[in-house]
N, C-alpha and C positions, 0 to 999 in steps of 0.2 A: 139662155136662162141659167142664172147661178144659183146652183145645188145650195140649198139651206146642210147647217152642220147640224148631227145629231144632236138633241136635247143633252145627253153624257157629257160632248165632248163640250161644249157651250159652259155647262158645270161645270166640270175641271179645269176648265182653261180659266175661270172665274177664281177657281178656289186657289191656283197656283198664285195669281195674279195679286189675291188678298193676302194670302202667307207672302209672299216676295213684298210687299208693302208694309205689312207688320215687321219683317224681319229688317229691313231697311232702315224703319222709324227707330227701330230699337238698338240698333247700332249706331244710327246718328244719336241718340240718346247716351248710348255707352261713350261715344268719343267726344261727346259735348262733357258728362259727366268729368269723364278723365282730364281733360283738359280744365276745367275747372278746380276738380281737386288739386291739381299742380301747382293752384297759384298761391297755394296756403304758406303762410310768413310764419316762420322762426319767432315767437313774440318775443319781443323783450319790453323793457319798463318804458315808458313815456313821461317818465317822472326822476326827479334830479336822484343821484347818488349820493348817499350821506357819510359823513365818516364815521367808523363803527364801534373804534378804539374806547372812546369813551364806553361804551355798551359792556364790549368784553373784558373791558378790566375790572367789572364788577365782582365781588363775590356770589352774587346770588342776582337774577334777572327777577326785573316782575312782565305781569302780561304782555304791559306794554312794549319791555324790550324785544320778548319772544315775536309779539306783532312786527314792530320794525325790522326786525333778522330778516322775519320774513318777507316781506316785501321787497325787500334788500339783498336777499340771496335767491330766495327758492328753499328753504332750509325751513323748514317746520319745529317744531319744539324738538319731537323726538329726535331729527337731527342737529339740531345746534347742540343739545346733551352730549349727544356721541362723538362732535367735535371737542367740548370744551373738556369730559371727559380723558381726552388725550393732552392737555394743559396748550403748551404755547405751540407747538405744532397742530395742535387742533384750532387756534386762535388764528395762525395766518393762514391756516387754507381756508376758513371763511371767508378770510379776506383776498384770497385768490380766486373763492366762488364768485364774492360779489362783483369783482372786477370782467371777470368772464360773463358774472348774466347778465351784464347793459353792454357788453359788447356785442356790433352790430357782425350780423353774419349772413356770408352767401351760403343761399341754397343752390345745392344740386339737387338732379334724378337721374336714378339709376333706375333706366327699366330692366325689369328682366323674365317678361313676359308677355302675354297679348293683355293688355289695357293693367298690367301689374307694375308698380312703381313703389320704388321706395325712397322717400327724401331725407337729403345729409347734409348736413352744415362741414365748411371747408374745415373746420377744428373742432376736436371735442372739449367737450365740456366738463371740468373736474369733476367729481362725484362726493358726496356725503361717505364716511367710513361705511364700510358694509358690513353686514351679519350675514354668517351660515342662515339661507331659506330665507332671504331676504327676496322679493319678486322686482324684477323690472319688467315696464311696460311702454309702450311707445304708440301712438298711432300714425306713424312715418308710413308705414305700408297702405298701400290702397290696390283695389280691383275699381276701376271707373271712380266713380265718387264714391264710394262706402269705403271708407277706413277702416280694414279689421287688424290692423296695429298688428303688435309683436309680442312677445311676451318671454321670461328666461325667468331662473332660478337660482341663486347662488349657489352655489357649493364651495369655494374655498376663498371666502370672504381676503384673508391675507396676502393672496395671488392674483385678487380680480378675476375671477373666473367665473363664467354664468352658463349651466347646461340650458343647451335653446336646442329645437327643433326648427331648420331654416325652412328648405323649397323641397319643392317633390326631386329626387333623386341622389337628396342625400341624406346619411343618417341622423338623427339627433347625436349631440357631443359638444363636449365641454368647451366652450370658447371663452375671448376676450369679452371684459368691461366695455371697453372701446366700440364693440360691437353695437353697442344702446348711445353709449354717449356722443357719438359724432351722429349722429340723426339729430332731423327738426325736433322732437322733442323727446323729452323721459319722464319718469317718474320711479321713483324708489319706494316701493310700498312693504311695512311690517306686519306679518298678520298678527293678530293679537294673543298671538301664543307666549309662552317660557321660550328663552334663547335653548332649553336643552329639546322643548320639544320641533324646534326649527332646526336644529341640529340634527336629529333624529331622519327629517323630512330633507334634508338634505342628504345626507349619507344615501338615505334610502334612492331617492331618483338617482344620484351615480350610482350605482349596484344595479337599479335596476330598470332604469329610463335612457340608458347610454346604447346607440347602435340601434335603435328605435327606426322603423320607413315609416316617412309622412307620408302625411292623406288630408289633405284640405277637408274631405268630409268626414273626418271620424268624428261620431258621435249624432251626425245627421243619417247615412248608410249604413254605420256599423254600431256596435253596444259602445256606448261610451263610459263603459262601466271596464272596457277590456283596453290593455294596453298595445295590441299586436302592432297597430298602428296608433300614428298619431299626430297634434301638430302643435303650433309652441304653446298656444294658450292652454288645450287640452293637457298637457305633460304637465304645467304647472298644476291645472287642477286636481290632475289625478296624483299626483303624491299625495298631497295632504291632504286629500279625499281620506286616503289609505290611513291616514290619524282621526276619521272621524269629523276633519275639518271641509265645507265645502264653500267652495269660494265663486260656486258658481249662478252670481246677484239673481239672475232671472230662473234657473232650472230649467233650461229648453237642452236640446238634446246639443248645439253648438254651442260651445264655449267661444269666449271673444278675449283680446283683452279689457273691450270696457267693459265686461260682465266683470271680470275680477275687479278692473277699480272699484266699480260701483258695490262691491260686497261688503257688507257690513261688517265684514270680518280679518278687513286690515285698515295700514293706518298710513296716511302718506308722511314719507322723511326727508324727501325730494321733489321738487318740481320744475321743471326748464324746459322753456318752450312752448310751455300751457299760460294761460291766463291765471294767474292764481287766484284769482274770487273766480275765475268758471272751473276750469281743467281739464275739461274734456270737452268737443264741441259740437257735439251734436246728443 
C-alpha cells in the first residue's frame, strides 16, 4: 500500500512547481524581449537626397528652407544657426551631415551584461557644433526590450567632450563625442536656458559630478535628490536640478533618458537614427 504524502509536503511541492513556471515564463519573455529589441535599424531617410547649395547660399532661410535642412540632415533650426553661424565651414559640414544621414550603416551589439546590450553603427556620425550643458541622448542601450538609453552632458564643447556615467564599476568622467555618435542613434538637445547659464551647469557637474559610483537604481532605492551615487541620466538631471531647472518630463523617482527628451524644458538640435516626425519609439 503507497503511503499518501502529507497535505505540507503536497503544498510545497505545488508552490515550488508554480514559482519555477512563472520564473521560466519570465525569462522566456526577457530573451524573446531581448532578441527583439536587437533587430532595431539605424533609420535613415527613404526618400531621395536633395542638393542643399542652393538653400545655403541664401542670406536669410524662410520655414520652408529650415523644413528641408531638416529632413535632409537631422539639423533642426537651432542647429542649422550654429552651423551657418560659423560661415563656410559651418556650410560644408552640413553638407558632410547630410551626406552621412542617408548613408546606409551596419549595426553591431555589444553586450556587456545579462539581457544588456548596446547598439553601434560601424562609423560615427558628424555632429551639429556643440555648447557648454548641451545634453546628449541615445536609446542604443536596452535591458530585454526596454530601452532606457544613455544620456551625457557637455562640458568643453571645443574638445568634444561629454561627462557620462557608464556601467556599474566605474566612475562617472569626462569622455569622448564619439561615445554618442557611433551608436544606432543620438539626439542633441538644448535646454532652454542663456548659453552663460548652461555654462554655469556645466562647470558645476565637472567640479562636482566627476568620480561619481553608479547605481542603476539611484533615485528608485536611494534620495534622488543626493548625488553619492548615480547613473547617466540622473547626473544629467541633477545638475541643473541644482539651477532650479528640472528636466525630469514625468517626476517619478527614475530618471530615463526619454524623460529628459520628452521635458518641456529643452530643444532638439540634432537628430540621427530616430524617425524625425516620431523620435523616440515607444
Amino acid at each position: 500500500m503507497t503511503k499518501k504524502l502529507p497535505q505540507r509536503i503536497i503544498g510545497l511541492i505545488t508552490c515550488i512547481t508554480v514559482i519555477l513556471s512563472v520564473l521560466i515564463t519570465l525569462f522566456g519573455a526577457l530573451l524573446t524581449g531581448f532578441a527583439l529589441a536587437d533587430n532595431l535599424e539605424c533609420w535613415r531617410p527613404d526618400y531621395d537626397k536633395t542638393d542643399l547649395n542652393a538653400i545655403l547660399a541664401k542670406t536669410a532661410l524662410t520655414d520652408e528652407d529650415y523644413s528641408e535642412l531638416y529632413r535632409q540632415t537631422g539639423l533642426t533650426k537651432i542647429g542649422v544657426d550654429r552651423m551657418l553661424a560659423r560661415g563656410e565651414a559651418g556650410r560644408q559640414r552640413i553638407i558632410a551631415i547630410q551626406k552621412d544621414y542617408f548613408k546606409e550603416r551596419e549595426v553591431k551589439h555589444s553586450i556587456f551584461g545579462f539581457l544588456l546590450c548596446t547598439d553601434y553603427v560601424d562609423e560615427s556620425m558628424p555632429a551639429a557644433y556643440l555648447e557648454n550643458g548641451d545634453i546628449l541622448i541615445t536609446s542604443s542601450t536596452h535591458f530585454s526590450s526596454w530601452r532606457m538609453g544613455h544620456a551625457g552632458i557637455v562640458t568643453d564643447a571645443d574638445k568634444n567632450k561629454v561627462l557620462q556615467s557608464g556601467v556599474a564599476g566605474e566612475l562617472s568622467s569626462v569622455d569622448r563625442l564619439s561615445d554618442f555618435t557611433d551608436r544606432i542613434n543620438f539626439m542633441i538637445l538644448s535646454p532652454k536656458v542663456g548659453k552663460e547659464v548652461k555654462q554655469q551647469v556645466a562647470d558645476y557637474a565637472v567640479k562636482n559630478l566627476t568620480g561619481k559610483k553608479f547605481s542603476a537604481v539611484t533615485g528608485i532605492f536611494t534620495d534622488k535628490n543626493k548625488s553619492d551615487y548615480t547613473h547617466c541620466s540622473h547626473l544629467v538631471w541633477y545638475a541643473y536640478k541644482q539651477f532650479g531647472i528640472d528636466l525630469d518630463s514625468n517626476g517619478g523617482g527614475l530618471v530615463t533618458s526619454q524623460d529628459i527628451f520628452k521635458s518641456p524644458e529643452v530643444e532638439v538640435v540634432q537628430v540621427f537614427g530616430f524617425d524625425p516626425d516620431k523620435l523616440w519609439y515607444y
